[in-house]
N, C-alpha and C positions, 0 to 999 in steps of 0.2 A: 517562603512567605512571599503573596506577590506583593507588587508595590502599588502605590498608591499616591496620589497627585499632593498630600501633603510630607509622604516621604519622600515626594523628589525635591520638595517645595524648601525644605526642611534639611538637604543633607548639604553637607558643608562641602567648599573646592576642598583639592586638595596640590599638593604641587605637581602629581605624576596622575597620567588619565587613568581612568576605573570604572570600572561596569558595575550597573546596577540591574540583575537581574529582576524577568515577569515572569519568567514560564514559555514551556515551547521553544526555546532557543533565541526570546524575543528579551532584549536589555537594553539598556541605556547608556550609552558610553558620556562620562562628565569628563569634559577638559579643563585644564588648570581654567582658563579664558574664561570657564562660565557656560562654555556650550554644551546641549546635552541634547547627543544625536540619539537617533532611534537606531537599532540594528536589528539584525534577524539573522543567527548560525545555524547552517543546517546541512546537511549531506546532498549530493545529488552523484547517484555512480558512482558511489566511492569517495566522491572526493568531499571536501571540505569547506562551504562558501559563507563570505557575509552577502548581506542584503541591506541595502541603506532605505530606509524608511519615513527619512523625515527628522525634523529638530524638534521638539518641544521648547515653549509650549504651543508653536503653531501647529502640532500636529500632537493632539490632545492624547491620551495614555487611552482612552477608549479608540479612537482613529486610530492607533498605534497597533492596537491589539486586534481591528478589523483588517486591518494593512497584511499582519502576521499571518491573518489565518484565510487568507486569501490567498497569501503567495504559497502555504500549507497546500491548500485545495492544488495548486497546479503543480507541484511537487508531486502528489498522488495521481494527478491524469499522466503523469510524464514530460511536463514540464520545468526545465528552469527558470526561475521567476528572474534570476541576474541576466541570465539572455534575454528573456521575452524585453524585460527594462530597457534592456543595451538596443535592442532591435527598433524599440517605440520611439526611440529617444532619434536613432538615422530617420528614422519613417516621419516624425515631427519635424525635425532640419531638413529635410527632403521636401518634404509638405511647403514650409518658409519660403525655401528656394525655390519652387515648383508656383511662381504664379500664372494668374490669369494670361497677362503680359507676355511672359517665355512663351506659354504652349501659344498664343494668338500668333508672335511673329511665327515659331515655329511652321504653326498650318499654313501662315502666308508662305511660308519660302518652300511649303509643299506643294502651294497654288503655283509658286510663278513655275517650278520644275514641271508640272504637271501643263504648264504652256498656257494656263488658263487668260482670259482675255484684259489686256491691259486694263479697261475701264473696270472689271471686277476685282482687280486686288488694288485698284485704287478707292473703292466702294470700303472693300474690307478693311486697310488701313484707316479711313475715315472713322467708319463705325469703334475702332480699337481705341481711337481719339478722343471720341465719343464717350465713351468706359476708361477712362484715363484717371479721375480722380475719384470714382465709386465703385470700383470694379479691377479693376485692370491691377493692381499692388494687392490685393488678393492674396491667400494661396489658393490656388485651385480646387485641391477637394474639400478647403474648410467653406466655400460658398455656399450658402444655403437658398431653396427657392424664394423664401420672404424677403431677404435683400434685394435681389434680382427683380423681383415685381415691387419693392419699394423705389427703387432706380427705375424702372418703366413707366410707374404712374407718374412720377417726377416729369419724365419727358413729355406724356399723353398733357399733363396738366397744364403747359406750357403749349400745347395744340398740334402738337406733333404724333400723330395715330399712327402715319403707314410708317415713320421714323421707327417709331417704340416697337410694332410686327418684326422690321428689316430687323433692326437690333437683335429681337430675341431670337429670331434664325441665324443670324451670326453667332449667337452667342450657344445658341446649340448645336451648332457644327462646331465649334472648339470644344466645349464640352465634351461631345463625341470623339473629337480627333484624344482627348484626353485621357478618357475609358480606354480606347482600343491603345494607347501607348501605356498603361500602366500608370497614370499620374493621377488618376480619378476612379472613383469606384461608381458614381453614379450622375446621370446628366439632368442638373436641375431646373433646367432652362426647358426641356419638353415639358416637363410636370404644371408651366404656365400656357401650353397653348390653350385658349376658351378664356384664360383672364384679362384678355387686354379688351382694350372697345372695339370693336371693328371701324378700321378706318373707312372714311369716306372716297368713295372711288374718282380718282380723276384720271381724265384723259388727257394726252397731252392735245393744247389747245391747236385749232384749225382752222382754214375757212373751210365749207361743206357746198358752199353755194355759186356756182359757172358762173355767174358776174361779180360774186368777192373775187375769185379765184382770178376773172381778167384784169381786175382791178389790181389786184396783186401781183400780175404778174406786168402793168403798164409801169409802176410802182418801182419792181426789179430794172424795168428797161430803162428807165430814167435815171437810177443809181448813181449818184456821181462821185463815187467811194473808188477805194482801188478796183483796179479790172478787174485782175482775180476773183474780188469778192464778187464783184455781178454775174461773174460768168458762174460761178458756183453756185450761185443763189438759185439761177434759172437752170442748173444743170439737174440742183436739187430739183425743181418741182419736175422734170422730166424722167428723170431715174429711179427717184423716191427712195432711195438705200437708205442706209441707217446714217447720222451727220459724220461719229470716227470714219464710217469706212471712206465717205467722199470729202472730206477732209485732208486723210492719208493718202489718196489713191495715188499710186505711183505709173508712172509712164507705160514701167514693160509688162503691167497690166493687164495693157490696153492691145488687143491684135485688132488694129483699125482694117484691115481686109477683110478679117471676117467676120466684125460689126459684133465684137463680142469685148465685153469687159470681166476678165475674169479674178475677182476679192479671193486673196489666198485666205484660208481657213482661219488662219492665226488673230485675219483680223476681222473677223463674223463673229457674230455673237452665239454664233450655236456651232462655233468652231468646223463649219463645212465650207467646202468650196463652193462661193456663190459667183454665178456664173450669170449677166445682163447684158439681153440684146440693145445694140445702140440704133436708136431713130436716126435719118436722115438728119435732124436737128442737134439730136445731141452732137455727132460726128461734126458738125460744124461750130459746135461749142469746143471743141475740143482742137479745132484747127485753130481757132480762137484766140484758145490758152497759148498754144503750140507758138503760134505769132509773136508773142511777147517774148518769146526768145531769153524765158527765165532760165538760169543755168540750175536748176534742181531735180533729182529723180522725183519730186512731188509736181503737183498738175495746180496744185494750191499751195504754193510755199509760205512761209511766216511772212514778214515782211519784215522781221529782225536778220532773219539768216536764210538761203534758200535750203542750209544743211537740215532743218524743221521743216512739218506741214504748217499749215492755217491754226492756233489756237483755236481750242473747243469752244469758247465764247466770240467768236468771229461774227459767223450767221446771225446769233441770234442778234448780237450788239447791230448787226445791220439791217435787221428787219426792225429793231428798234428805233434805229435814225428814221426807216420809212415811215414810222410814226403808227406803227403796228406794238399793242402791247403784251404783255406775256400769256395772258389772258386772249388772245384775239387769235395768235399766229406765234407759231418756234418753229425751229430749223428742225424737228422730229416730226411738226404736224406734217409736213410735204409726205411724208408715207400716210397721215391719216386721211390725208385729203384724195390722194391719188385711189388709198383702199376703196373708201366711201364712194365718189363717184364710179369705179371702175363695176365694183358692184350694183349701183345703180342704174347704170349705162343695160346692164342684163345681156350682153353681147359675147361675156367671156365665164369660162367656166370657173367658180369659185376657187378649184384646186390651181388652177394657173394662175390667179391674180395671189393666192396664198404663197404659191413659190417663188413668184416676183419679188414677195416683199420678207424672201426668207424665213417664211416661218417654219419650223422643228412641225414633221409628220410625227407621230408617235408611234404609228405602224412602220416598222423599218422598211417593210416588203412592200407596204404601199409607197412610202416618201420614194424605195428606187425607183419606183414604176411609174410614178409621176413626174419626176426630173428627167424623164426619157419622152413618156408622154404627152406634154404637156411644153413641150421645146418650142414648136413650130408655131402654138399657139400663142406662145409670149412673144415671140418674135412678130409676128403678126399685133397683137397687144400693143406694144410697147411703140409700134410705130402709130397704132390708130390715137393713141394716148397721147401722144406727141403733135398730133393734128390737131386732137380734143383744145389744147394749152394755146396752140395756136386761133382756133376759131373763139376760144376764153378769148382772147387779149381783146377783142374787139367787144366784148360787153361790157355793160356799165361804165361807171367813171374811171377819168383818170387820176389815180390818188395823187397827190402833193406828197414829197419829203416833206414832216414834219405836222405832218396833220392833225395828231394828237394835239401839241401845242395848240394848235388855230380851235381845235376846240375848245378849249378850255379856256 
């Protein structure tokens, strides 16, 4: 006879445990205590197993007996329902263990073996920062895509567009690093791209115009900060490289005979050897430096240690005191400025002012054929550009340190 919720309701403890048969192999074991587990006896190969099912009465005599005939069903495909359990039970403590957080540091400490560029696993850390208290304590495959775009609009909400983009490509290459290592079955962070806003595009700010630009550069010449920083500021607007790489730049870099500065890979943003012809002017910026008889392998050292370069907020904090606001001029516009007019000028061939300012060809066959190509022509470039800055410095005003203020 089976049982029934007022015959369990109904049968008395006893001192020694005892089973109250359902059917199917499916009973009730009552303990002195009061408790009354659910089991399941059945064969699997011969052998002989329980199955635990659950307590009553949170797991109700109808749950009980769905419970049963489920683990039945997989008994019949070949299944043991006490393994598949055993198996779900690591797979969920796995899951636990397995957050957001682990596999993030993990793909960072695959970024930095893989050599990748200091300022982007310092970006990646940032952004993990970022996903610190809505994200990151996670487990990883239980994240769903609705949380992920409820954290994004959070950010967008607070006016942060290209932030909430970067993020969810961060957060979809972890995802991905997660699939391909077994810790995730699917990346729910692609399934949001089309949802966020499109951010608004900004450039970084510049002057564009031959009399801001000499005004800019009377500005530089008047500097009355450390010398390093003036000499770097004006090295900036003649080289126009990226701010880490002429920040870093170290000595044996430099082969001053053959008017060549050659950026190891490591520290380019598109991991190649960049390779810039030096003007008559630059070379004498750099005898300059040389002068000051810093004991550092940097051209720009800290001013804490010569064992550092220059701090990344150096430039801009100094374009700042010239009374240039962030908005007006940054230590990255010097490549927007140098682009735009260089282009403008109509005198150099677009693909040579491109490789000046390092940018990635996508044709491999082409980018070789153009760094071979296109040599003589930057060298030539690079000195007329340098004349250009010079014939700049006599237009327009000379700005005051401190100009801002006076307006205001």
């Amino acid at each position: 006879m089976r049982l029934t919720d007022l015959k369990i309701r109904n049968n008395p403890l006893q001192e020694s445990p005892y089973k109250m048969a359902d059917g199917q192999g499916l009973f009730l074991l009552v303990q002195p205590s009061g408790a009354r587990l659910w089991r399941l006896k059945y064969r699997f190969r011969g052998l002989e197993k329980k199955l635990s099912l659950g307590q009553y009465p949170e797991v109700s005599l109808k749950e009980a007996r769905i419970r049963c005939e489920e683990a039945r069903r997989q008994i019949r495909d070949g299944i043991d329902p006490l393994a598949e359990k055993q198996r779900a039970r690591i797979e969920a403590a796995l899951s636990r263990q397995t957050t957001f957080r682990g596999v993030a540091d993990e793909y960072i400490e695959k970024m930095l073996v893989e050599d990748r560029a200091p300022a982007t696993i310092k970006k990646a850390r940032w952004f993990l920062k970022l996903l610190e208290r809505d994200v990151a304590h996670r487990p990883i495959a239980e994240i769903t895509p609705h949380e992920l775009l409820a954290f994004l609009r959070k950010v967008e909400a607070r006016g942060h567009r290209e932030t909430a983009h970067r993020l969810r490509a961060f957060m979809s290459r972890v995802f991905r690093y997660a699939v391909v290592t077994m810790r995730a079955k699917a990346n729910p962070a692609d399934l949001l791209i089309g949802a966020l806003a499109t951010p608004k595009v900004r450039h970084h700010a510049a002057l564009l115009e031959p009399h801001e630009v000499g005004g800019l550069l009377r500005a530089i010449h008047a500097f009355d900060g450390h010398e390093e920083t003036r000499i770097a500021l004006e090295m900036a607007a003649h080289v126009f490289v990226r701010p880490g790489e002429l920040r870093t730049a170290q000595w044996d870099e430099f082969d001053l005979q053959a008017r060549v500065w050659k950026i190891p890979a490591e520290k380019t943003k598109m991991r190649q050897l960049h390779a810039v012809p030096l003007s008559r002017q630059v070379l004498a910026l750099i005898e300059r430096v040389r002068a000051l008889d810093n004991p550092s392998p940097y051209l720009f050292p800290s001013i804490r240690t010569p064992r550092r370069p220059m701090s990344d907020g150096t430039l801009n904090a100094a374009l700042r005191r010239l009374g240039y606001s962030g908005d007006e001029m940054t230590s990255h516009g010097f490549r927007a400025m140098a682009s735009t007019l260089l282009n403008e000028s109509g005198q150099w061939h677009p693909d040579a002012i491109e490789r000046a300012l390092a940018h990635r060809d996508g044709n491999r066959v082409r980018a070789a054929y153009h760094r071979g190509a296109h040599w003589q022509e930057r060298v030539r470039m690079m000195q007329w550009w340098s004349d250009e800055l010079d014939r700049y410095r006599g237009l327009g005003e000379v700005v005051p340190i401190g100009r801002t203020a006076e307006r205001a």
